[in-house]
N, C-alpha and C positions, 0 to 999 in steps of 0.2 A: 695738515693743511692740504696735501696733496689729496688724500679720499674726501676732506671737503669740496673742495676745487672738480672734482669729479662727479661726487655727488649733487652739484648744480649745475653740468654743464647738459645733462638732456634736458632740466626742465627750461633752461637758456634757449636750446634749439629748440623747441616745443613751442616758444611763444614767437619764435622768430619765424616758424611755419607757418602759425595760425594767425599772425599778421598781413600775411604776403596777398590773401584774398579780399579783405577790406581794402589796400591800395589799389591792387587790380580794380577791383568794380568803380570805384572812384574813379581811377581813369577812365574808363568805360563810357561813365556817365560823363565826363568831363567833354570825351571827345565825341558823344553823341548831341548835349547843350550848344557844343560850339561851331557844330554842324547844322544845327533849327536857327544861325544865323543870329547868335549874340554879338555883340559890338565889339567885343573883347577891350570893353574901356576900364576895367579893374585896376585899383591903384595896385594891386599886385603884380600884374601884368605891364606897369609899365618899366620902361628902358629910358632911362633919361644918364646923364654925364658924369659918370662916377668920381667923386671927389673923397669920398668916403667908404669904404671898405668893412664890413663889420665882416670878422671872423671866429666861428664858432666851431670849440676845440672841446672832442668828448675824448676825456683819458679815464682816470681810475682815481678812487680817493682813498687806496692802500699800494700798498708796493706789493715787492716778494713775488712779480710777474713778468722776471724777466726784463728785455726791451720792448714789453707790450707799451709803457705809458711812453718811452722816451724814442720811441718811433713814429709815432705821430706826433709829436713835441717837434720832430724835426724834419718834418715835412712841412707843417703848419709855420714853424721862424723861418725854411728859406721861404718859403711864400709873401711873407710879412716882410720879410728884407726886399724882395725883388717890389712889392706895391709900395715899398718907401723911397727905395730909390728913382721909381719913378711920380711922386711925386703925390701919394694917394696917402692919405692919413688911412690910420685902421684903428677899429676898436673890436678888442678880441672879449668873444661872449666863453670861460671859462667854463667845462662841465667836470666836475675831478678835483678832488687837489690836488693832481700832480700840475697838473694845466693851470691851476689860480697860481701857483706856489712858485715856479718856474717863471713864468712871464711875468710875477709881481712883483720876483727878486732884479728883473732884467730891465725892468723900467717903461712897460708896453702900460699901455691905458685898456684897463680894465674897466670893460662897459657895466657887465654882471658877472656874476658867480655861480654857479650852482652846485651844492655840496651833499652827499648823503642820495644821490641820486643812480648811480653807475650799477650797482650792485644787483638790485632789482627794482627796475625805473621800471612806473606806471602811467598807464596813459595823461595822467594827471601833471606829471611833471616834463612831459613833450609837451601839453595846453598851454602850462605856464613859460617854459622855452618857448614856442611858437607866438605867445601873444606880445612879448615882450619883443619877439625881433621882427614881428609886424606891422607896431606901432612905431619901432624905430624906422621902418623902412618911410610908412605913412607917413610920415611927420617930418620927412627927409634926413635923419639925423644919419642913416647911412643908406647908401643907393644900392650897393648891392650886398649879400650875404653870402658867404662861402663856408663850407661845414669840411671837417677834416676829423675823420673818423677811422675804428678798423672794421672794416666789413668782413665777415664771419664765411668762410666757404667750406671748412672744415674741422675738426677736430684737431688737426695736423698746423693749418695754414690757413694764416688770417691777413687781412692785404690792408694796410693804410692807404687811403681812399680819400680822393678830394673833389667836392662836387661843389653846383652852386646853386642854391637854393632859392634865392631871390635875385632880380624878379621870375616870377615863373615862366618857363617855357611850356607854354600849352603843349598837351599829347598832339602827336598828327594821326590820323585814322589811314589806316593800311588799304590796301586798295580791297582785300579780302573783304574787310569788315564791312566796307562803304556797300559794296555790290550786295550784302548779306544784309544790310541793316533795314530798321522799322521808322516807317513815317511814322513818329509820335507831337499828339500834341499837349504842349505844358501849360501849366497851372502852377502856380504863377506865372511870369514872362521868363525866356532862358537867360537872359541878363539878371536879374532878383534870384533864379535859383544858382546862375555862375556866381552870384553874390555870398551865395551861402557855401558855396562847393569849396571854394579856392582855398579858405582860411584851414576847414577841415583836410584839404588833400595837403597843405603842410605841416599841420599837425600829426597828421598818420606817417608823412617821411620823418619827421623829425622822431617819433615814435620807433619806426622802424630800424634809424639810426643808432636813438639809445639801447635798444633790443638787442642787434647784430653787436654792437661794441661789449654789451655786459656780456655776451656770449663768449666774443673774442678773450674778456679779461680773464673768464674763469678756465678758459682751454690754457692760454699763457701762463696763468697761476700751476695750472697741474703741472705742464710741461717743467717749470721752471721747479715746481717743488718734486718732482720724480728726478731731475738731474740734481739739487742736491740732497735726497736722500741716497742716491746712488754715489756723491763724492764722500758723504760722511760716512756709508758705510765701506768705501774702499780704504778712505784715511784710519776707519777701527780696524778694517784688516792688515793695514801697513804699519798701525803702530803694535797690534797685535802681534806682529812678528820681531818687530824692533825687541818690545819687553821681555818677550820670550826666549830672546839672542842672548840680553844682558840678564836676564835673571838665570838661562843657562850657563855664561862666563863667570856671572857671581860663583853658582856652584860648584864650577871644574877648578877656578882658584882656592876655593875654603875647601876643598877634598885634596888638592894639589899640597896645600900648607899641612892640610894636616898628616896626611904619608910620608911628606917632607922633615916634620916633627918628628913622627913616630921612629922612623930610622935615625934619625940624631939621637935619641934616647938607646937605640938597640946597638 
């Protein structure tokens, strides 16, 4: 399990690299749309009085990784505890079965699920995350969305990570870029194309998200399975010396008995 675990963890970083530049240009375009002086009236973009809470929790849908699932499990419950005591219903969007399994055994209102996804999630299954917590947003069933994930920095070290994903905070444009940038003009209007942008720029985070966390499960799997290959093969060598004591002791008593014999008889 450990050279599996190893054996998926470049092609894990590899897609977690070659995401980073479809975000980037997205924002780009985002902060260039909302510069040509769009409205910024997108129901995603708005801020209104949060009563409801959707929280969406990407863990893993096997174990054997350590505290990779149950470290974000526990970032994600105190969060949940503190928006309840103040007074905020939550519905938590489940990505893992360690996440469906855990909050379902504890009595939390499971919005969705999603299972068979962690492993190696496809842009296909960010679409379906993304459309499902858009229309929830749309439709008021919750005001804002909060994601609780591990974000991937290293091989070594992976950070559970809490962000908020809805409503959007537009990029701000750097003073660099602004002094740098092209009067362009759009086709369509930059309102009809922020219409089409915004849905796609959370589909690619939430993309990005799933990405970096399958990353993180499979670095946490090795890690977790190289410390116990290294405890099973300390406990073969501990008991290897143990057997080796008492199959010596057996010896020196059945040799002891029998010299002991042999002079009784002489």
């Amino acid at each position: 399990m450990e050279l599996i675990a190893a054996s998926r963890i470049p092609r894990a970083q590899a897609r977690v690299l070659a995401s980073q530049p479809y975000t980037a240009k997205l924002i780009e375009v985002i902060e260039n749309v909302s510069g040509a002086g769009s409205s910024s009236s997108h129901a995603l973009l708005e801020r209104r009085e949060v009563k409801t809470v959707g929280v969406l929790i990407v863990t893993s849908d096997r174990g054997m990784a350590g505290a990779y699932a149950s470290s974000i499990i526990r970032l994600a419950e105190t969060r949940i505890v503190e928006l309840e005591k103040s007074g905020v219903d939550v519905a938590v969007y489940a990505v893992g079965k360690k996440a469906q399994a855990y909050f379902r055994y504890r009595g939390y209102r499971i919005a969705q699920a999603y299972l068979g996804v962690t492993d190696t999630p496809g842009y296909g299954d960010a679409r379906a995350i993304a459309n499902t917590a858009m229309a929830a947003y749309a439709e008021g069933r919750i005001d804002s969305l909060e994601t609780f994930y591990t974000q991937y920095q290293t091989a070594m070290r992976q950070v559970p990570t809490q962000t908020e994903m809805l409503p959007i905070t537009p990029p701000e444009s750097t003073g660099e870029r602004e002094a740098g940038s092209v009067s362009y003009e759009y086709e369509p209007s930059p309102e009809e194309i922020l219409d089409r942008l915004l849905p796609r720029y959370v589909e690619a985070n939430i993309f990005n998200i799933l990405l970096e966390a399958s990353a993180s499960e499979h670095s946490a799997r090795r890690r977790a399975m190289k410390a116990a290959t290294d405890n099973a093969d300390e406990l073969i060598r501990t008991l290897s010396i143990q057997a080796n004591r008492a199959r010596q002791a057996e010896i020196t008593t059945a040799i002891t008995e029998i010299v002991g014999g042999a002079e009784a008889l002489a």
